[in-house]
MITOR-135462 format. One record per residue (C-alpha): z, x, y; residue number from 1. Coordinates in steps of 0.02 Angstrom, whole numbers. Each point is the difference from the previous one (the first is absolute). Layout:
N
+--------+--------+--------+-----+
:      z :      x :      y : pos :
+--------+--------+--------+-----+
:      Z :      X :      Y : NUM :
...
+--------+--------+--------+-----+
***
This chain:
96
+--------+--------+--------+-----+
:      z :      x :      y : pos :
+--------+--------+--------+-----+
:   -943 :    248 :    821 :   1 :
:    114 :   -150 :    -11 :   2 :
:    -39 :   -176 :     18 :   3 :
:     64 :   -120 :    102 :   4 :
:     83 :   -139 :   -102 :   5 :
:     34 :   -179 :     87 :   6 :
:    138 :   -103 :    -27 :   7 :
:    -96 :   -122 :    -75 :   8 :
:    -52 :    118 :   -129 :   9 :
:    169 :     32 :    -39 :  10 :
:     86 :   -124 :   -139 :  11 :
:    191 :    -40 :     46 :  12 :
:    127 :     34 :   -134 :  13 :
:    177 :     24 :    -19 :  14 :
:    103 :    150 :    -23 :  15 :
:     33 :    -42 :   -170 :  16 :
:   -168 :    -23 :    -53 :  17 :
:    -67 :    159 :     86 :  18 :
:    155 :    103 :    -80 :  19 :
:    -55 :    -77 :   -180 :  20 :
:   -184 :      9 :     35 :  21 :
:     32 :    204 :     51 :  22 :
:    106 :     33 :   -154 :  23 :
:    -91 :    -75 :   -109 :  24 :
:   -149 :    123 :     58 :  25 :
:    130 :    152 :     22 :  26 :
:    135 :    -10 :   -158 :  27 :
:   -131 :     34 :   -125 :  28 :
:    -46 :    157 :     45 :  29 :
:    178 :     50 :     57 :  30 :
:     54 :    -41 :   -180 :  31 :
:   -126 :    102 :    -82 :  32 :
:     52 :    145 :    107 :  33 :
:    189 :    -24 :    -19 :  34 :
:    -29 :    -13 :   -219 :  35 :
:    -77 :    183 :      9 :  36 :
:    166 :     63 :     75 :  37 :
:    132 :     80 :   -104 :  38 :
:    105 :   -144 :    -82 :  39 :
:    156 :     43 :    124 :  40 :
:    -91 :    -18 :    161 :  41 :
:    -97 :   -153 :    -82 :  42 :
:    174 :    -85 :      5 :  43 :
:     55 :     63 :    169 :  44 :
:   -168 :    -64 :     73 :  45 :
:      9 :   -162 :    -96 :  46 :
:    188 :    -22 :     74 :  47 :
:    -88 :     18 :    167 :  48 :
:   -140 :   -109 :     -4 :  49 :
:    123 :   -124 :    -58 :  50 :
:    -64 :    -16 :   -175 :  51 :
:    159 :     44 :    -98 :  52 :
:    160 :     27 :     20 :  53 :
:    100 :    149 :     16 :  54 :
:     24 :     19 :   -187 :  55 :
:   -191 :    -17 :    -19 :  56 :
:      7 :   -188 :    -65 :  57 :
:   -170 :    -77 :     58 :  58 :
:     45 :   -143 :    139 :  59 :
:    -88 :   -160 :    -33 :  60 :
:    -92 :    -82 :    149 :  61 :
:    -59 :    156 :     61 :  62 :
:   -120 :    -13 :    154 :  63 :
:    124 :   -126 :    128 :  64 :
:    123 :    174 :     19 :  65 :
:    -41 :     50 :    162 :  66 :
:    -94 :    176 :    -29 :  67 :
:   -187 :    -69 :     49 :  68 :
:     27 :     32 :    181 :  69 :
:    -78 :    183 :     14 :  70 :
:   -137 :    -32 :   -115 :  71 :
:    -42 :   -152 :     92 :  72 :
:     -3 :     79 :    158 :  73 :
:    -98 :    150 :    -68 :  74 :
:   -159 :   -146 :    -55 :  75 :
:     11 :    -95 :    131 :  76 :
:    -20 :    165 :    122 :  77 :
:   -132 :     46 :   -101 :  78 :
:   -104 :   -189 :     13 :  79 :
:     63 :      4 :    161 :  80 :
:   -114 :    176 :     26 :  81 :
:   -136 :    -74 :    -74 :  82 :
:     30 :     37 :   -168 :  83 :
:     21 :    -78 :   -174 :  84 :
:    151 :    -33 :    -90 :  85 :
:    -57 :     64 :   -155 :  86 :
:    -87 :    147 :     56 :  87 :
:    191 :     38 :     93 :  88 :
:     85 :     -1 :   -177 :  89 :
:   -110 :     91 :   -101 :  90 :
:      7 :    143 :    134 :  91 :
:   -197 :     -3 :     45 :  92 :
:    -52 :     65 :    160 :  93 :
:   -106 :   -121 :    116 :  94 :
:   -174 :     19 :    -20 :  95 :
:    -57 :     10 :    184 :  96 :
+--------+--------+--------+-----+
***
């Protein structure tokens, strides 16, 4: 069952602050997945998240590089469903 949510309810913020707000919830546990991969495709996926270059040297200022788009999208479909942020990263099935 989902609840109806009214606009009142709902606290206005800006892009940037939901996209930091999201990865800040989301790159944890992506990190901790992407260290238990073998040291080659730790690189390739840490060139793709943005978080080092292609020669593996770690980027500074990591976060503002464009790549929280999809895991934004993915929590706020999932509050948006009635769900919890948190419950949406750690992979926990609603509890209906």
């Amino acid at each position: 069952m989902t609840r109806q949510v009214s606009e009142e309810e709902i606290p206005a913020a800006s892009a940037l602050e939901i996209l930091a707000r999201c990865g800040t919830l989301v790159q944890p546990a992506v990190k901790v997945a992407i260290d238990r991969l073998h040291p080659q495709l730790r690189r390739m996926a840490g060139f793709s998240f943005g978080w080092c270059d292609l020669d593996g040297t770690r980027k500074d200022g990591i976060g503002m590089s464009g790549k929280g788009i999809r895991q934004a999208l993915a929590v706020l479909s999932a509050e948006a469903a009635g769900g919890s942020a948190e419950a949406t990263v750690s992979g926990q099935s609603p509890s209906n």
